[in-house]
N, C-alpha and C positions, 0 to 999 in steps of 0.2 A: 898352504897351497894358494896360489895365484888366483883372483877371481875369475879372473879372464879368462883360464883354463880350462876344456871342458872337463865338468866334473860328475860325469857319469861315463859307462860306457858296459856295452851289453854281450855278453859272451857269442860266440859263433860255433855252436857245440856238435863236435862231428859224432860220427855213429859211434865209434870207441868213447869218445868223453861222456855222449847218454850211458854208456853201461856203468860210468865208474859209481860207487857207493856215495860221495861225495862227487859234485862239481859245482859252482858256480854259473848262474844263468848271466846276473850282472850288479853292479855296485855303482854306486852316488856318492862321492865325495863334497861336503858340505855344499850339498845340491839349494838353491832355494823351490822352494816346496809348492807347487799349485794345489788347486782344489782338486781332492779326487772323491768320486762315489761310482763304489763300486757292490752290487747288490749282490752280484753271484761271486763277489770274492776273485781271488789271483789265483792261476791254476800252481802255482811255488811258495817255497816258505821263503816269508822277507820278516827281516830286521829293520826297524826306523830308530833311531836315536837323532831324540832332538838335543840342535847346538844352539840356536840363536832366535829369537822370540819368543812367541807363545801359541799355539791352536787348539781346536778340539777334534778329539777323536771317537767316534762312536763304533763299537765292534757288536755285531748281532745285538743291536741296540743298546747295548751299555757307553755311556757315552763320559768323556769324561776333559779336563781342561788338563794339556800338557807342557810341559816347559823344560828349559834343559836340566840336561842331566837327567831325563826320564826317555822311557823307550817301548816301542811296544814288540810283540812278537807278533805275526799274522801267521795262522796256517793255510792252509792250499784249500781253496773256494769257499773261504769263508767272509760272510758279506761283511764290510766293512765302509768306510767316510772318513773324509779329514779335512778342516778347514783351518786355515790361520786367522787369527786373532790381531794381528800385529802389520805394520807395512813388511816386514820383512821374515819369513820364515824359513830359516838355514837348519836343514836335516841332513844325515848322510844315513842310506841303507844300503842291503846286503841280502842279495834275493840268490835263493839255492836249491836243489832237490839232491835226489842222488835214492838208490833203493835201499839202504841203510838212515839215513836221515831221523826218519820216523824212531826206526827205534834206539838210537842213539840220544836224541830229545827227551824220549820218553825213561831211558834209563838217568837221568843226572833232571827228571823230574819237570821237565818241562813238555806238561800234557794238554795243553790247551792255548788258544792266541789269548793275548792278555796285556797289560800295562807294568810297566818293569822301572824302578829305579836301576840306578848304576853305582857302586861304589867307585870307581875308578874310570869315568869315560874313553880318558885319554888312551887308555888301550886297546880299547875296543877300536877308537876311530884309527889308532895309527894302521892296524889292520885290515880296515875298510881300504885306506890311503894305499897300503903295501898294495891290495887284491886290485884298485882301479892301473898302478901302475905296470903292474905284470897284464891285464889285459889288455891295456894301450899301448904294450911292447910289441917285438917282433919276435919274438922266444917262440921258436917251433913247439916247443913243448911247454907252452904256457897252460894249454888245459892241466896237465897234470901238475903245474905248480899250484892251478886255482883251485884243484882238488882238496890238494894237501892245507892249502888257508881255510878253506870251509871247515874243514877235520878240527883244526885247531882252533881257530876260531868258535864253535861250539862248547870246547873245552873251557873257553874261556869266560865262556856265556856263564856257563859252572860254578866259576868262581867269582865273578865279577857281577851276578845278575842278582836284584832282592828284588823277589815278588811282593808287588804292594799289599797284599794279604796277608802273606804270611810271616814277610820277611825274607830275607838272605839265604841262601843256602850257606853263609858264610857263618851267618846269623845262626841259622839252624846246629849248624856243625859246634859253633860257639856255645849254646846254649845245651846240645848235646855233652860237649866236655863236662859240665858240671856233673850229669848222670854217669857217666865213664868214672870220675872221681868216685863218685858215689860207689858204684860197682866194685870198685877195689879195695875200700874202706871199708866193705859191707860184705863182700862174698863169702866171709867164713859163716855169716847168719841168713835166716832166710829173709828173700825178695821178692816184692811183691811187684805187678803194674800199678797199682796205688801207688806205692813208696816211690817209684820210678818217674810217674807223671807228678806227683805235688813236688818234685826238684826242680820239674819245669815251670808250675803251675800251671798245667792245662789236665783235660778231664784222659783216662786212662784211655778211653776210644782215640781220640785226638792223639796221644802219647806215642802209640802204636803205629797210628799213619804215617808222623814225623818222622818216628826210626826208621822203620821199613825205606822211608823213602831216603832217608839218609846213608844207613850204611847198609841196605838191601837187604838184612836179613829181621829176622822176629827177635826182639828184646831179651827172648828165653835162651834161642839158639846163641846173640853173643853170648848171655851169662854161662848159659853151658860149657862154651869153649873157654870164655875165663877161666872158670874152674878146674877145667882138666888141662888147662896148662901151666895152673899155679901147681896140680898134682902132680904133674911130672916132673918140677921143679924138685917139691918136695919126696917123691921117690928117689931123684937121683941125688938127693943132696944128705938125704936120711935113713940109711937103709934100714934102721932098726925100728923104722914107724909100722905099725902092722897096717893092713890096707885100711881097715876100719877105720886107726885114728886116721890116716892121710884122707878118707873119707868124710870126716867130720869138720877135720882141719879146711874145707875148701867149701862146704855148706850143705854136704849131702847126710841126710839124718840116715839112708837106707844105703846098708853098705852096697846090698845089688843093685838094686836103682846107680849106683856110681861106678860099679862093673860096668853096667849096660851101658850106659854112656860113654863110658870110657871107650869102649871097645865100637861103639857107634860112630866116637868121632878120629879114633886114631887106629881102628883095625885090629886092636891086638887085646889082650887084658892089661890090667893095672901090674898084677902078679908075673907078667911075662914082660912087660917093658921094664918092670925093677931088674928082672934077672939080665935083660938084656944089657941094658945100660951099664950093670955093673959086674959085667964079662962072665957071665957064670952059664950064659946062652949065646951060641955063635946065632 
């Protein structure tokens, strides 16, 4: 992008664009950065990713030294400061609301304003670049395309975003596969949250938050659903297994405990989706 260009520009949001789930307030394309302090916070949620120097940034007093390829997330009134360090500070941000927003953040884990590396900058910003040039368009229907960028955009935050804490969620997902192997390896015997968190090395309280927060559901519930899907595998593959051994074969030491579940997670019995599968029940 040309320097010379302006490289911000601020949405003009009509009554219909406040109602959409997503919209766009406004965007900075490799804006350079003045000093801001701000005690009561922005009434929107903005994105900063830094491209070019160095400053610091302090969020409800945690304060910290940023440089590129790092980014922060602000939420909506929360008191924040930023100064540069450097003659020159080249950032580009992405300020949005929308009455989905919140919970959309919140499900791909992103609960708090915070400091963020980037695996991948470049994409983020080319999106920043796409959202500045649909609003410095003439596109009558440009609100509803800066909808649709915020929508995706967030998606992207998903994959491309590692929280300095904890890591990646790229990360997470990665370091989750090893326990996924583990599961498959393991589900004819029993499993513990011990067994589950020392795959990660972290304490089983911690183990618990990670998955949750990764694949939305409890450790127990995936391995349950493991299980009763290797069972139907083996129902429909083995008609001669009685249910007990197809119960044993998957890691259930109680045959009913494996009834119940079965029928918990797929509606029917073990004994009635054998018959089913294998024509003997229309």
């Amino acid at each position: 992008m040309n320097m010379n260009e302006q490289t911000y520009q601020f949405s003009i949001l009509t009554e219909l664009e406040k109602q959409l789930p997503y919209y766009l307030v406004g965007v900075g394309a490799k804006y350079e950065q003045e000093p801001i302090n701000r005690p009561f916070g922005y009434p929107d949620f903005q994105w900063i990713q830094f491209l070019e120097g160095e400053g610091v940034v302090s969020i409800q007093g945690k304060e910290k030294r940023v440089s590129p390829g790092e980014a922060i997330l602000l939420l909506p009134n929360v008191e924040h400061k930023y100064h540069s360090l450097t003659d020159r500070w080249i950032v580009s941000w992405f300020t949005f609301g929308g009455s989905h927003i919140e919970r959309m953040l919140q499900t791909i884990g992103l609960t708090e304003s915070g400091f963020f590396t980037l695996s991948d900058p470049v994409i983020l910003e080319n999106m920043i670049e796409k959202a500045l040039f649909i609003l410095q368009s003439d596109q009558p229907l440009k609100g509803l395309e800066a909808s649709a960028i915020v929508y995706t955009f967030i998606l992207r935050l998903y994959r491309y975003v590692h929280l300095s804490q904890d890591g990646s969620f790229e990360v997470q997902h990665h370091r989750l596969k090893e326990v996924f192997s583990y599961i498959e390896e393991h589900y004819s015997r029993p499993i513990s949250i011990a067994d589950l968190a020392a795959v990660m090395e972290v304490s089983p309280q911690h183990f618990c938050i990670l998955f949750k927060k990764a694949v939305k559901c409890r450790p127990f519930e995936y391995i349950n659903t493991f299980r009763i899907n290797k069972s139907k595998s083996l129902l429909c593959q083995h008609s001669d297994l009685k249910i007990s051994e197809v119960a044993s074969s998957v890691g259930y030491e109680s045959e009913s405990y494996f009834c119940s579940m079965f029928k918990k997670i797929e509606g029917t019995t073990p004994k009635r989706f054998k018959l089913q599968e294998n024509g003997i029940l229309s």
